[in-house]
N, C-alpha and C positions, 0 to 999 in steps of 0.2 A: 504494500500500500504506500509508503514512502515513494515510490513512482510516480504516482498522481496530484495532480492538484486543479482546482479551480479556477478561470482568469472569468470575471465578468467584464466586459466594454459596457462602458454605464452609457445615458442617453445621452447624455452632453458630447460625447466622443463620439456614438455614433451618428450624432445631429451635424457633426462638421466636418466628418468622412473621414477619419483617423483611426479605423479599423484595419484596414491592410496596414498602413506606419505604425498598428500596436503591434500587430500579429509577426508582421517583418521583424521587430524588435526581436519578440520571444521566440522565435524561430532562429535569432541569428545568436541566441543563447542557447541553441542546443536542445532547449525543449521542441519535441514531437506535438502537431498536435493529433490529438485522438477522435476528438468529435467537435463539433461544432455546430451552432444554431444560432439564427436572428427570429428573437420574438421579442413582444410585449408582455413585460412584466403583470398580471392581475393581481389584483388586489390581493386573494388569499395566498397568491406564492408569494410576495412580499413580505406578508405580515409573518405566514410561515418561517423565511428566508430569514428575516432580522430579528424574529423573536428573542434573542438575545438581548436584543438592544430596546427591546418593550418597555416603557416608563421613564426612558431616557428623555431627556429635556431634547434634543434632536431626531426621535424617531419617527415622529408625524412628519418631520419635513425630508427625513431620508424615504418613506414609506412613498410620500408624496412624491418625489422626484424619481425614484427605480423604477415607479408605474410610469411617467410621461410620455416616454417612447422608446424607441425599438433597443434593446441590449443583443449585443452577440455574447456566448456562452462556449465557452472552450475547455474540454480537459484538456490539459498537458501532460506530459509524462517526460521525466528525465531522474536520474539519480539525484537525490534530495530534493525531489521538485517543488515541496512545499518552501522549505528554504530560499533556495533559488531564484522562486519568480518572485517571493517579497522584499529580495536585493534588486528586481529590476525594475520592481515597480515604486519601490519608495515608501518612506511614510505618509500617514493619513494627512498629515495637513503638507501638501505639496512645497511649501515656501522651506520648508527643516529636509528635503528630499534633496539629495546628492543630482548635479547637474544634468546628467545622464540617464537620469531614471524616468519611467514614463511616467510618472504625478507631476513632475516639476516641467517635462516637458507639455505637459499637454492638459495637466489641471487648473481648474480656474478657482475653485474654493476646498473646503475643508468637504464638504459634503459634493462639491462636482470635481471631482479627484480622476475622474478618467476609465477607471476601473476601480472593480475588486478583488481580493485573492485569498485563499484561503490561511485561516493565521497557526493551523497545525494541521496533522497527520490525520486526527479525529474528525476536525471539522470539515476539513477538502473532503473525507469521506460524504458527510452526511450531506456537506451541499451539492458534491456530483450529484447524489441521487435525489434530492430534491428536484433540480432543474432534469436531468438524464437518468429517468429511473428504473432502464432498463439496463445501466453500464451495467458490466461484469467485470470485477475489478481482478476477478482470476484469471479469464480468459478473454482478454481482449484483445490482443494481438492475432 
């Protein structure tokens, strides 16, 4: 399972067509991608998706924003891939993100950050299968 991980393209990124220049990024790091899809977020995969973050003073406005429009949805896979892609995508608030990294390159706020990624081994699980929940994490190749 350390193989896999999560990348969402949030809508802000896909509104200004910087889905191939993410995907090029992560592709030019090594990670495989394994599947991919553009949909719109609904409202119950959202709430499902960030439950985590339920009663946060920010979650009506992240809830609000991942339904707007269209997200692409990518597993990746690479040795430590959970690691990996959160060194290329940077921290949450893009301004603290390393030059190079796709929040700093292509985020405009704390909550339109470009993407998202999974922040362990547990969680890339459970969100592949939220969004892909037919992956087969044994036999996917």
């Amino acid at each position: 399972m350390g193989y896999y991980t999560l990348l969402l393209i949030k809508p802000d990124s896909t509104a200004k067509n910087h889905v191939g220049a993410i995907l090029q990024i992560v592709e030019d790091d090594d990670f495989i991608i394994e599947r991919l899809k553009m949909f719109k977020m609904d409202l119950e995969l959202a709430e499902r998706f960030y439950e985590i973050h339920k009663g946060k003073d920010f979650y009506d406005k992240l809830i609000k924003f991942m339904t707007s429009g269209k997200i692409v949805a990518a597993v990746l896979s690479r040795k430590n891939a959970v690691l990996e892609l959160r060194k290329i995508i940077g921290t949450t608030d893009y301004h603290k993100s390393k030059p190079e990294t796709i929040r700093r390159i292509y985020g405009e706020t704390i909550t339109r950050n470009a993407v998202h990624a999974s922040d362990s081994i547990e969680n890339a699980k459970e969100e592949i299968i939220k969004i892909f929940p037919d992956f087969d994490f044994n036999n996917n190749n």
